[in-house]
C-alpha angles and dihedrals in degrees: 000000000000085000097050090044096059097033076064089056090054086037085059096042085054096040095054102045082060091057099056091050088041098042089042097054095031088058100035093032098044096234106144100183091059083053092063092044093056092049088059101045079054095053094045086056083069093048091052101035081056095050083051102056092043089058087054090051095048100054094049090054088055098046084235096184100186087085115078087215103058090039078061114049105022131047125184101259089062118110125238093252100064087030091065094053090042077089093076089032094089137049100257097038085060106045082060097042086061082047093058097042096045082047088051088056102040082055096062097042100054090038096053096045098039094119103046109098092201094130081221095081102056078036090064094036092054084055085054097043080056091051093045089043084058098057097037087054096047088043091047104045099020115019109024111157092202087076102138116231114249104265095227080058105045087044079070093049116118096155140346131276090246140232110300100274087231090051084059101098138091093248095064091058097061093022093072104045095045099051079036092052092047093044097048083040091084110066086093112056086046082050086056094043091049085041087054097049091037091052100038101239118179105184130072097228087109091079095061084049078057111037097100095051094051085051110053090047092052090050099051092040077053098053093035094062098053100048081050081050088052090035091056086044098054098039127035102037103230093140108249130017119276121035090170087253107181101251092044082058097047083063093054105042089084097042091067091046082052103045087048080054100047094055095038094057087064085060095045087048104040094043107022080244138138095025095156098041095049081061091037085059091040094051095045092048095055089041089056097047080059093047094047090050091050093050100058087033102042109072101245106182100206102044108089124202146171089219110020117126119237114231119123083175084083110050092089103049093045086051098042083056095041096054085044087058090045090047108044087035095057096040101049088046086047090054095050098042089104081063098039096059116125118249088201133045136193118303091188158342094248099058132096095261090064088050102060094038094058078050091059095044093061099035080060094045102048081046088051089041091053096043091049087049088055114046094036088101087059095031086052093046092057099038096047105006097245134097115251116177128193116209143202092297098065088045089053089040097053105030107033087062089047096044082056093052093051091051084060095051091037086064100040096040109070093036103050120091121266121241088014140338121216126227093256085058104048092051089050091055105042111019091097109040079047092051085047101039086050086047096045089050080045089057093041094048085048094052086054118269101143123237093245084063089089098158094046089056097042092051090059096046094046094044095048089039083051102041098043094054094048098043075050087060093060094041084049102052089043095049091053090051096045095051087049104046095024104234139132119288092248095052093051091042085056099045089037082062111039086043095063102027088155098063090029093057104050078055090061088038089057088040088064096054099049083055093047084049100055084047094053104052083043101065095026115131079234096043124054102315110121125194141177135180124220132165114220152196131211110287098016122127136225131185136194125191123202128178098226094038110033115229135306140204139208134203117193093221086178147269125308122199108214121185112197115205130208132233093281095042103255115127122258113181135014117219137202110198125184099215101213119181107221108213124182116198092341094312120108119236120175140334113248117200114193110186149178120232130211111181110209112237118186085002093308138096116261119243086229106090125184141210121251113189126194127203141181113219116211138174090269108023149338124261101220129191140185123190133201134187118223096150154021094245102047148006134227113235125172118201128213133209108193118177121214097338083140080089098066084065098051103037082060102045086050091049095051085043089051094052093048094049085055088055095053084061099095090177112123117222104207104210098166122331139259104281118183133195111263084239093060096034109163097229094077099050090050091042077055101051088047 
């Protein structure tokens, strides 16, 4: 099974460097039979990229090892669940696992578009063939998991090395295929944009083609990005959920480039405008999924993370593919400027375009200001020869009075008018949520956050000036049906909504993140989170006051010793938990047990220990405590206040819930439509086909 595993991987690296030849001649040539052959050729990488992967999880299951992978990153105590994301836990499991998803995708696609004779979907599929050849190649001559274990090393084997302890935990086994899942997604919107230059499209028809495959990736990136947030929370006891760790920013750096698109292509829709700059933002998004990928895969000496993968083998081919992307991105956009030139311009600064616009600006800025952030330690290193690192600070200095910025505009963009809005408009629109958000930071400013608190203020006035226009957009929508069709405000609200799912679901989408927002700011370290560190002995006390939450208290009661045991009853982790009772006001309220972990490979604990943090979630806030042991008579524990960081949690669920919701919207706007060279009229390829 392991050799015909790995004889599939060789069979897709084959199969999809014919499907980039057949594909390329069938579509410029006008062959229509080599088209189809490409497609399935297309279609077969995914066939083989899945028998592939079947014959890695099964091996895993199984503790095979005779493969080095599997001796790495499984043991036998482990159970069947973490066996089975082991797969994605190592280098080369999760290069091929981006090969199975991008092939996945690359299936559908091709499958549900197989009888359109529009050349710009076997144009699309040839750009993600290119993008599948890449990894096959990568998984088949660098990174093959079927490498078999020396046998003078497997005959000591008694059991693996086991699965990474911080990977243990239910989140790591849906946080990865979902980010994983945004970032190989898309492929195919970058395959449309490249179909569209090399084809000479004028129109802008192509982003409705493509509508439904910018969605789902930024859906799941979004989704992606927040389990890695709660995972982060839960697991490595930092306090709070992003630490702009680099690998945490490498998964954001493309959800920025995406939501700018996302916003840009309704211009380009609605107005014929921005043209240039909406594949400007496609080509860098993709771009930036690669980029990611190569960060926490390259190598990259000076970038330190908790969760970055070690593999300098790889640096050159990431970057050789990354300067082919640059390269035959830039050229084919500088060859179609003259039809990619705007028939409209701006009529005015107050108008929706401008807007949007603004919105794009700062989503790019706070994703330069993020990658720069980043990669200064490399880009320091090469320039003067020394390492400079910039922390958390300049991350909270550059992008939170960004992020305020963009509220603002989150709540001013999708109201105002298109082409230009007169005086008399934009009073009517936003008099009122500018009356209640200046109200909302009053009351804030009586209750006692100080002036010097700016962010705190803004942040209340951008959030209530925010919320209140878009909720006016749903009482408005509902009042104007149930006036036409006469029936009750509920009703309308509910057929307003379900009737223009498109434009309603970017408002919960935007809902979401003024609720994400509130929650971040509230359990910043610069916002309202409060810690503090003791060590303590048993018996001994320790309080923490904070304004939203009122002030709690913890008892070190003692240490308990846990053993968890796996499906078959061996143990599988040892586990050393501070019980802390957790009092308010004298009452007391819950026990919180912060451990550290040490999982038993080969019958003995692991020298690899890891943090097990334990919180109390409350209306307002979650108490939130990590233990260590430095001695025999005590233990260190810090304790977290962190105020409303429950919405975190929620402004994310609703997003992704938003964004989903969107998709579910089928209805095709027709902006202009597909216009083809004469030279790659459709007509020929379908008279062929017939």
């Amino acid at each position: 099974m392991t050799s015909f595993s790995e004889l599939a991987l060789y069979f897709a690296f084959a199969a999809g460097c014919y499907a980039i030849l057949a594909l390329g001649f069938g579509v410029f040539g006008r062959k229509a039979r080599l088209v189809e052959s490409g497609k399935n050729a297309v279609m077969g990488m995914c066939a083989l990229a899945a028998v592939a992967s079947i014959g890695l999880w099964r091996a895993l299951l199984a503790s095979d090892f005779s493969l080095e992978y599997v001796a790495a990153h499984s043991n036998r105590t482990l159970s069947p669940f973490y066996k089975f994301s082991s797969f994605w836990s190592g280098m080369e499991g999760s290069l091929l696992f981006w090969l199975l998803l991008v092939s996945i995708y690359a299936f559908i696609f091709v499958f549900r578009n197989r009888k359109n004779p529009d050349p710009i979907y076997p144009t699309t599929s040839m750009v993600v063939a290119i993008v599948q050849t890449f990894f096959a190649g990568l998984v088949c001559f660098a990174a093959n998991p079927f490498k078999a274990t020396d046998p003078q090393i497997l005959s000591q084997i008694v059991d693996g090395q086991g699965l990474n302890t911080l990977l243990q935990d239910p989140a790591m086994v849906i946080h990865p295929p979902c980010l994983y899942a945004g970032y190989v997604g898309w492929a195919i919107p970058f395959g449309f944009g490249i179909a569209v230059l090399m084809l000479g499209r004028r129109g802008s028809y192509w982003i409705e083609q493509a509508r439904l495959w910018i969605l789902v990736p930024w859906v799941f990136l979004t989704a992606g990005v927040s389990l890695g947030g709660w995972w982060a929370y839960k697991e490595l006891g930092w306090g709070g959920w992003w630490a702009w760790d680099p690998v945490e920013n490498a998964s954001i750096f493309p959800w920025f480039a995406a939501s700018a698109f996302l916003h840009s292509i309704m211009i380009q829709q609605r107005r014929d405008m921005l043209k240039v700059w909406n594949m400007v933002l496609l080509l860098l998004t993709f771009f930036l999924t690669i980029f990611g990928t190569f960060l926490t895969r390259g190598g990259l000496k000076n970038l330190v993370s908790v969760h970055s993968f070690t593999g300098a083998r790889f640096a050159y081919a990431f970057s050789a593919f990354m300067v082919f992307i640059l390269i035959g991105g830039v050229a084919l956009l500088i060859a179609r400027l003259p039809i990619l030139r705007s028939r409209n311009r701006f009529d005015s600064v107050a108008s929706r375009e401008v807007a949007f616009l603004l919105n794009n600006l700062v989503l790019l800025c706070i994703c330069i200001a993020t990658i720069a952030g980043t990669v200064w330690p490399v880009i320091s290193v090469a320039v003067v020869g020394r390492e400079i690192t910039v922390g958390e600070r300049f991350f909270n200095q550059v992008n939170v009075p960004l992020g305020l910025v963009l509220l603002l505009l989150m709540g001013i963009g999708p109201v105002i008018p298109w082409r230009k809005a007169s005086p008399a408009a934009l009073r009517r629109i936003f008099l009122v949520p500018v009356i209640v958000g200046v109200a909302a930071t009053a009351a804030v400013l009586a209750a006692g956050v100080p002036l010097e608190n700016w962010k705190t203020l803004l942040l209340v006035f951008g959030a209530t000036f925010t919320l209140l226009i878009t909720l006016n957009e749903f009482r408005k929508g509902a009042k104007v049906r149930s006036e036409q069709m006469g029936i009750g405000f509920l009703p309308a609200l509910a057929s307003t909504v379900f009737l223009n799912r498109r434009r309603y679901g970017g408002y919960i989408v935007h809902i979401g993140v003024v609720i994400a927002f509130v929650g971040f700011l509230g359990s910043h370290k610069e916002g309202y989170q409060q810690t503090r560190p003791q060590f303590m002995k048993e018996g001994d006390e320790m309080s923490l006051s904070s304004g939203l939450m009122g002030t709690y208290t913890v008892r070190y009661v003692g240490t308990e010793i846990e053993y968890d045991r796996n499906d078959r009853g061996e143990i599988h982790s040892v586990s050393s938990a501070a019980r802390l009772l957790l009092t308010k006001n004298g009452m007391p309220v819950n026990y919180l047990l912060p451990a550290k972990s040490r999982y038993v490979v080969a019958g003995k604990p692991s020298a690899d220990e890891s943090t097990e943090v334990a919180y109390h979630p409350t209306l307002m806030g979650d108490v939130y405590a990590v233990a260590a042991w430095g001695g025999d008579d005590g233990v260190s524990v810090t304790l977290f206040l962190n105020p409303l960081i429950s919405l975190v949690w929620w402004g994310a669920i609703i997003a992704v819930l938003g964004g989903i919701f969107c998709l579910t919207d089928r209805r095709r706007v027709i902006s202009s439509p597909p216009v083809a060279r004469p030279s790659r009229d459709t007509s020929e390829l379908a008279g062929a086909r017939a």
